[in-house]
C-alpha positions as CSV (number, residue, x, y, z in Angstrom):
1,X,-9.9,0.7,-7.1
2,X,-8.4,-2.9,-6.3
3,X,-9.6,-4.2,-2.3
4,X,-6.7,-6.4,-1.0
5,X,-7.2,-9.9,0.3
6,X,-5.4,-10.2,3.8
7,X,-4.8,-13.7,4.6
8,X,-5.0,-14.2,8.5
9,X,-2.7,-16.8,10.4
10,X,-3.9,-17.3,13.9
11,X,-1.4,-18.0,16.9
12,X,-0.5,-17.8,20.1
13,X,-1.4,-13.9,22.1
14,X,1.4,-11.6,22.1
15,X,1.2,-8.1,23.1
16,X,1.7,-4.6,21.1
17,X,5.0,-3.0,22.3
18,X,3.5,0.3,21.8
19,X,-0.3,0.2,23.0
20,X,-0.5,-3.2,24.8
21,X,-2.8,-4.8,22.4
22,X,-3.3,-8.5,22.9
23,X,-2.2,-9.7,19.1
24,X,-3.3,-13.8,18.7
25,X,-2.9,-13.5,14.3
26,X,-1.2,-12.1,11.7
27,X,-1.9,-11.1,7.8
28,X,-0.4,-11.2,4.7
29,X,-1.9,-9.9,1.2
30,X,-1.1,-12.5,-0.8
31,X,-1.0,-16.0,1.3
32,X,-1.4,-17.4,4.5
33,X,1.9,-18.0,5.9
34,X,3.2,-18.1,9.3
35,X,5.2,-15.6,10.5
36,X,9.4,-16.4,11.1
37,X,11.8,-14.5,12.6
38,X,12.6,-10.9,10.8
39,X,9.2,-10.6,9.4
40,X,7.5,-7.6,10.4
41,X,3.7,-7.5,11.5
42,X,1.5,-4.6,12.8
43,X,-0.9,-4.3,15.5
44,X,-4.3,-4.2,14.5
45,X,-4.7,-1.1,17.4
46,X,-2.6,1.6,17.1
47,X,-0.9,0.5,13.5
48,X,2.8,0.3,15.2
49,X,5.0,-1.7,13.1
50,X,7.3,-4.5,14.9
51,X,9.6,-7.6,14.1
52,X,9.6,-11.4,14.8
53,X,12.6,-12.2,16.9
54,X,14.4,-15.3,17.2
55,X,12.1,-16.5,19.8
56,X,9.4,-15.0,18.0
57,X,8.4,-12.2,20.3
58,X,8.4,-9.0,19.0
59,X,10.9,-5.9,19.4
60,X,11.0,-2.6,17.4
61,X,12.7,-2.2,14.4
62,X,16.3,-0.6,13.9
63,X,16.7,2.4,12.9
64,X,18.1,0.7,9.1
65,X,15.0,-1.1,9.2
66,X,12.7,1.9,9.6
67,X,14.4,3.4,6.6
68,X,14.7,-0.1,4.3
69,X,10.2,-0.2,5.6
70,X,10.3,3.0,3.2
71,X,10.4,0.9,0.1
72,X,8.5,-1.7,1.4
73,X,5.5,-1.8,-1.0
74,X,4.1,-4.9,0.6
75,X,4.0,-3.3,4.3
76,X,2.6,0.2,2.4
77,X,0.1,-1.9,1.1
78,X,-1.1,-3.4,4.3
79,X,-0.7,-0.1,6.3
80,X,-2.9,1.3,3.6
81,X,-5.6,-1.5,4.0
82,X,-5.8,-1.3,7.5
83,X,-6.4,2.5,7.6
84,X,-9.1,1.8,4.8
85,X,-10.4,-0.6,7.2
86,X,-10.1,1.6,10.4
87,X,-11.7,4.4,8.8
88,X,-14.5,2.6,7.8
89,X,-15.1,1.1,10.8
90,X,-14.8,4.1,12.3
91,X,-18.2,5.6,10.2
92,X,-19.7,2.7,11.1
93,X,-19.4,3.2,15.3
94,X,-19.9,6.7,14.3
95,X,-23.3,5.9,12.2
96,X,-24.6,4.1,15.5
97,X,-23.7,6.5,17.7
98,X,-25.3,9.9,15.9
């Protein structure tokens, strides 16, 4: 089974609209890039997925975005590496706590 690279940009805090997360980076699986407005990022918490405004804060997507993120490989991908990456963390708090 292939393991994604996630590239990690660092910047500025901003919070999770969903679970209040303090977010300072973002990832991409093929390059580090910087996110612009319309790109979509995910809190590293709760897995909620968001969009870049304008001013670069972040708001929820539309309801055509939702369904256009259904053939999104790219964010399937990263959703898909973060849960591999949550579970095993997960096993791992778990392993010190038994």
């Amino acid at each position: 089974m292939l393991k994604p690279t996630i590239h990690i940009t660092w910047h500025g805090a901003i919070e999770c609209l969903r679970c209040g997360y303090h977010l300072d980076a973002t990832s991409h699986l093929s390059k580090p890039i910087s996110p612009k407005p319309g790109d979509l990022t995910v809190c590293a918490n709760c897995h909620e997925v968001m969009v870049f405004t304008r001013s670069m804060n972040l708001r929820l997507p539309t309801e055509r975005e939702v369904f256009e993120m259904a053939d999104d490989d790219e964010l399937r991908r990263l959703l898909q590496a973060m849960a591999q990456f949550s579970l095993v963390e997960w096993r791992r708090q778990k392993k010190g706590h038994d």
